[in-house]
ROSE-4610 file (N, C-alpha, C; in Angstrom, 1 decimal, always signed):
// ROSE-4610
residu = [X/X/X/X/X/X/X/X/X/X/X/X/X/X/X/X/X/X/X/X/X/X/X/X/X/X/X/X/X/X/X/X/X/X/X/X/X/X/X/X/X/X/X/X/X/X/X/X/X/X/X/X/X/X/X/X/X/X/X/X/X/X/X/X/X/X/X/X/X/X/X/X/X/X/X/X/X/X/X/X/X/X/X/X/X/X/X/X/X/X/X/X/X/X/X/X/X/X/X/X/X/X/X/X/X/X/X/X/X/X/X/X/X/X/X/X/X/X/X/X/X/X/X/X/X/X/X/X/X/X/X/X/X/X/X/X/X/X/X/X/X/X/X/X/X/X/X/X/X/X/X/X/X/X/X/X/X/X/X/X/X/X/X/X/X/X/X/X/X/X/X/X/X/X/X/X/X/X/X/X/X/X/X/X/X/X/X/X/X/X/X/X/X/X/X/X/X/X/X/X/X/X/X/X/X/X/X/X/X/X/X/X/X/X/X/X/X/X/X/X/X/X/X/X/X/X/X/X/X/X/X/X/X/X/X/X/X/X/X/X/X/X/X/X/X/X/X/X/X/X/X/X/X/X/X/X/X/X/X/X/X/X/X/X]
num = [1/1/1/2/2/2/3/3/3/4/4/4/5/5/5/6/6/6/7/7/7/8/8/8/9/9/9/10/10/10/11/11/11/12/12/12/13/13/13/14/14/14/15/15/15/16/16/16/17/17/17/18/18/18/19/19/19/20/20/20/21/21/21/22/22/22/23/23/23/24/24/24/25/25/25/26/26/26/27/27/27/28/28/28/29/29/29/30/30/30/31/31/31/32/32/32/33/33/33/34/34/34/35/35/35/36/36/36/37/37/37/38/38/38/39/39/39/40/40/40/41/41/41/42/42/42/43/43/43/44/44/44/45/45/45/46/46/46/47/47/47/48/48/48/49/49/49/50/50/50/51/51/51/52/52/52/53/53/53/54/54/54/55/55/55/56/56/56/57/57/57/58/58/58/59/59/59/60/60/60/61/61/61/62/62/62/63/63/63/64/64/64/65/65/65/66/66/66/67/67/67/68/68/68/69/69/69/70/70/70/71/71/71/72/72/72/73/73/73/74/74/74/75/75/75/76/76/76/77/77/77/78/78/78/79/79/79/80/80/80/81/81/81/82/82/82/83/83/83/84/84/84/85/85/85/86/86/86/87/87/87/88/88/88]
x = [+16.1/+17.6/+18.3/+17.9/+18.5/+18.4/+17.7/+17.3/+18.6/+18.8/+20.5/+21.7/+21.1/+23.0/+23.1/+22.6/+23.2/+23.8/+22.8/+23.5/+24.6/+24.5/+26.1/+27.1/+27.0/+28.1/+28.4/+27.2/+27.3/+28.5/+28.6/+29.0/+30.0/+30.2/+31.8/+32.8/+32.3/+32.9/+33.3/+32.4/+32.8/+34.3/+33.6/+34.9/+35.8/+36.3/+37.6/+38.5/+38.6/+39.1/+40.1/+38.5/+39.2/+40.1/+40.4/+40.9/+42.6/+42.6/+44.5/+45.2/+46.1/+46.7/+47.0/+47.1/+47.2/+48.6/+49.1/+50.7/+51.4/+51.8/+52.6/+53.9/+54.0/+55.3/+55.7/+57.3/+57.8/+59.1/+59.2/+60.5/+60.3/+61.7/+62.2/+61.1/+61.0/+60.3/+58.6/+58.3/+57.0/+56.4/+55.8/+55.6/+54.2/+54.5/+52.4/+52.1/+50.8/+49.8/+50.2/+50.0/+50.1/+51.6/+52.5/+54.0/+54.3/+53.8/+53.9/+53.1/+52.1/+50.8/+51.9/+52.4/+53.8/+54.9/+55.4/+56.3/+55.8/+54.7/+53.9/+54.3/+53.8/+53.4/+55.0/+55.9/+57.2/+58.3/+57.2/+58.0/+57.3/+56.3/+55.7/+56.0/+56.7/+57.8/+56.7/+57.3/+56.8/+56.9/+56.3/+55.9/+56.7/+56.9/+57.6/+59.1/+59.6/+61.2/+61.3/+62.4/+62.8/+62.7/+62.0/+61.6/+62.7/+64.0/+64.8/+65.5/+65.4/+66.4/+65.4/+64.3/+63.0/+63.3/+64.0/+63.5/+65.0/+65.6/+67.3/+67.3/+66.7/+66.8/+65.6/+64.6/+63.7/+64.3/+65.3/+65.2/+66.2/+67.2/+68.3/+67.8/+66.8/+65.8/+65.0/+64.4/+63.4/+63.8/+65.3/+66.2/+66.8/+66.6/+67.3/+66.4/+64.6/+63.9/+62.9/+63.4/+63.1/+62.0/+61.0/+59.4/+59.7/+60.7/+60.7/+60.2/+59.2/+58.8/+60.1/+60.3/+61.6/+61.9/+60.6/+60.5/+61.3/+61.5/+62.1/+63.5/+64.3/+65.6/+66.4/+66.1/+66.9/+67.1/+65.6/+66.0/+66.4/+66.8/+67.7/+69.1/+69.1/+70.8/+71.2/+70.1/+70.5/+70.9/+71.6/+72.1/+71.1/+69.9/+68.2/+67.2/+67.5/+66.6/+65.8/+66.0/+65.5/+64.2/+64.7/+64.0/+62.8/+63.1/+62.3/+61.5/+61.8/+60.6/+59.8/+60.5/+59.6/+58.2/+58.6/+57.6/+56.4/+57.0/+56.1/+55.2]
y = [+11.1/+11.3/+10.4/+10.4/+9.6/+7.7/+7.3/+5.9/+5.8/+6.4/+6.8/+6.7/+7.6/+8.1/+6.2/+5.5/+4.6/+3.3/+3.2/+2.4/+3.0/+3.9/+4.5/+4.6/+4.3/+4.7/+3.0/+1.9/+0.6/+0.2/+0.9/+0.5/+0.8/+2.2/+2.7/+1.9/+1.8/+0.9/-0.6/-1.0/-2.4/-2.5/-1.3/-1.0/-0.6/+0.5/+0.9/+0.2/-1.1/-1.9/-2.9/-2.9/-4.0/-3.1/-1.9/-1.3/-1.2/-2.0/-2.0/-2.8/-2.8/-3.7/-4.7/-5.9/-7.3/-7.6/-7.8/-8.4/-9.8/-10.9/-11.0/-11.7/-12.6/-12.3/-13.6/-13.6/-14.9/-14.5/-15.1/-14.6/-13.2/-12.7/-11.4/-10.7/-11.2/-9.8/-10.2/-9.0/-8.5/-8.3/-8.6/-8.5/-8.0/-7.0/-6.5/-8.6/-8.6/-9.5/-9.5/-8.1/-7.7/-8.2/-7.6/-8.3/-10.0/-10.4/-12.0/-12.9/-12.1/-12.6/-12.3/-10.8/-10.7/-11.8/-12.3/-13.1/-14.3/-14.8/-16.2/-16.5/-15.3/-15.1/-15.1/-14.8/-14.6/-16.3/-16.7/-17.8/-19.4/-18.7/-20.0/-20.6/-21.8/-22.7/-24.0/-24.4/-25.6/-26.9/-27.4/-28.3/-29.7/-30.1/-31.7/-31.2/-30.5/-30.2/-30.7/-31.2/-31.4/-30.4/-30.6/-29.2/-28.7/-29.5/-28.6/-28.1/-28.5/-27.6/-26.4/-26.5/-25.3/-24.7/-24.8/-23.8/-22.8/-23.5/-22.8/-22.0/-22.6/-21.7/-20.5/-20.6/-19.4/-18.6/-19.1/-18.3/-17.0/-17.7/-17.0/-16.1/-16.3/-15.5/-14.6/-15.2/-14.0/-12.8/-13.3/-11.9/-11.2/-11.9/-11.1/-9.8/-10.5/-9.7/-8.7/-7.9/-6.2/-6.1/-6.9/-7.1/-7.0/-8.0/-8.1/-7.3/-7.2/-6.0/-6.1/-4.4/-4.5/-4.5/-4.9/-5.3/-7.1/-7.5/-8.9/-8.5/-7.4/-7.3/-7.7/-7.7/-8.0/-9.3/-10.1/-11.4/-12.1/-11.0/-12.0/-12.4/-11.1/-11.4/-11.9/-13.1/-13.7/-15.6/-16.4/-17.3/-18.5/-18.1/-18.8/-18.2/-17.4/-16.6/-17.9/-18.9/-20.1/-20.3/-20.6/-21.8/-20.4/-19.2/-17.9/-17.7/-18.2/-18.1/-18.9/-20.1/-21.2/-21.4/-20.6/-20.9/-19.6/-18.3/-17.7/-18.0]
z = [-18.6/-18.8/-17.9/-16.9/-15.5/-16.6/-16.9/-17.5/-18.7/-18.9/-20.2/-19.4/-18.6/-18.1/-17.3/-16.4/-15.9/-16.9/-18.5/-19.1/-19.6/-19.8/-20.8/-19.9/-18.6/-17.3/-17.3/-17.5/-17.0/-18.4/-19.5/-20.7/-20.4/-20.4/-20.1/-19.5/-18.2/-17.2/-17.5/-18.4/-19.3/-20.4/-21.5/-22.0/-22.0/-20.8/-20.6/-20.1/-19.2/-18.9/-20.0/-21.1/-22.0/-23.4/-22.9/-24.3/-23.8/-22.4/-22.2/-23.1/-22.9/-24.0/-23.0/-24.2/-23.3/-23.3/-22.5/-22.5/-22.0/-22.6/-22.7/-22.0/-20.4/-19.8/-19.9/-20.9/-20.7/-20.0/-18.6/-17.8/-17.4/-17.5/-17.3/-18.1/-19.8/-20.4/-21.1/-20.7/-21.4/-22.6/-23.3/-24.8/-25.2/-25.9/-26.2/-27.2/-26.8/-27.3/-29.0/-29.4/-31.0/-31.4/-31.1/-31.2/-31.3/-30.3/-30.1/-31.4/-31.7/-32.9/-34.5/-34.1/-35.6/-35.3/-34.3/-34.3/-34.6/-34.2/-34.5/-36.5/-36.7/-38.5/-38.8/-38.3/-39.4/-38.6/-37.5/-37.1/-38.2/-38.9/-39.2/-40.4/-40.5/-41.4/-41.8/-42.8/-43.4/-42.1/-41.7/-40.4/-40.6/-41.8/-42.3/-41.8/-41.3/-41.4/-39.6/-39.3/-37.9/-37.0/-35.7/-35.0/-34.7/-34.3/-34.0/-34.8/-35.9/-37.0/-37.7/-37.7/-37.7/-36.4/-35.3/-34.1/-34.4/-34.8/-35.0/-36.4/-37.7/-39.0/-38.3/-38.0/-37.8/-36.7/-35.9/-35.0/-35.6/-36.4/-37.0/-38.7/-39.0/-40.4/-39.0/-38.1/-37.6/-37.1/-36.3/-35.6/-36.8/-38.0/-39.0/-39.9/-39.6/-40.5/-39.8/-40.9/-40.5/-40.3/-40.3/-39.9/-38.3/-37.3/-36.6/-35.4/-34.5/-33.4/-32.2/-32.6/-31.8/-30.2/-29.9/-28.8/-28.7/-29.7/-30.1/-29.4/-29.9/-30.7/-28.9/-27.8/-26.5/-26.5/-27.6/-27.3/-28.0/-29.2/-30.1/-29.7/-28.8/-28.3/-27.0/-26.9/-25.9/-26.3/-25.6/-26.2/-25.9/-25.2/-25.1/-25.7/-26.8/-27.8/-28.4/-29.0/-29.2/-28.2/-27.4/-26.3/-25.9/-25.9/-25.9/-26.6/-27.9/-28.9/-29.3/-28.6/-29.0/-28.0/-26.6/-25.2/-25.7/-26.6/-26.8/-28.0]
């Protein structure tokens, strides 16, 4: 019995660590891992268009769509919401 319990203790100890959530910090704010991976997918535009006029239409469709994780919504209303989404 003793030969069980130390790998299932050695396992435990492995996996609890890795079941936090991963986060995230650009600046001031925090972002779950998962949120930043939804914002990647609704920021992603046809690539031939000028980056900065792709960083300004997406930024203004992404704060608008209800997909958005509302962990976003603080940084839509800031006037470097742009420059915010583009570092994340």
């Amino acid at each position: 019995m003793k030969g069980i319990v130390f790998p299932v203790t050695v396992m435990l100890l492995i996996l609890v660590p890795s079941s936090q959530p991963v986060y995230v910090q650009e600046g001031e704010f925090s972002f779950p891992l998962e949120a930043v991976k939804k914002l990647k997918e609704l920021l992603a535009v046809n690539t031939t268009a000028s980056p900065h006029m792709m960083a300004r239409t997406n930024f203004i469709s992404v704060c608008a769509n209800p997909e958005l994780p509302e962990e976003f919504q603080p940084v839509c209303q800031r006037d470097d919401a742009p420059a915010i989404f583009n570092r994340l």
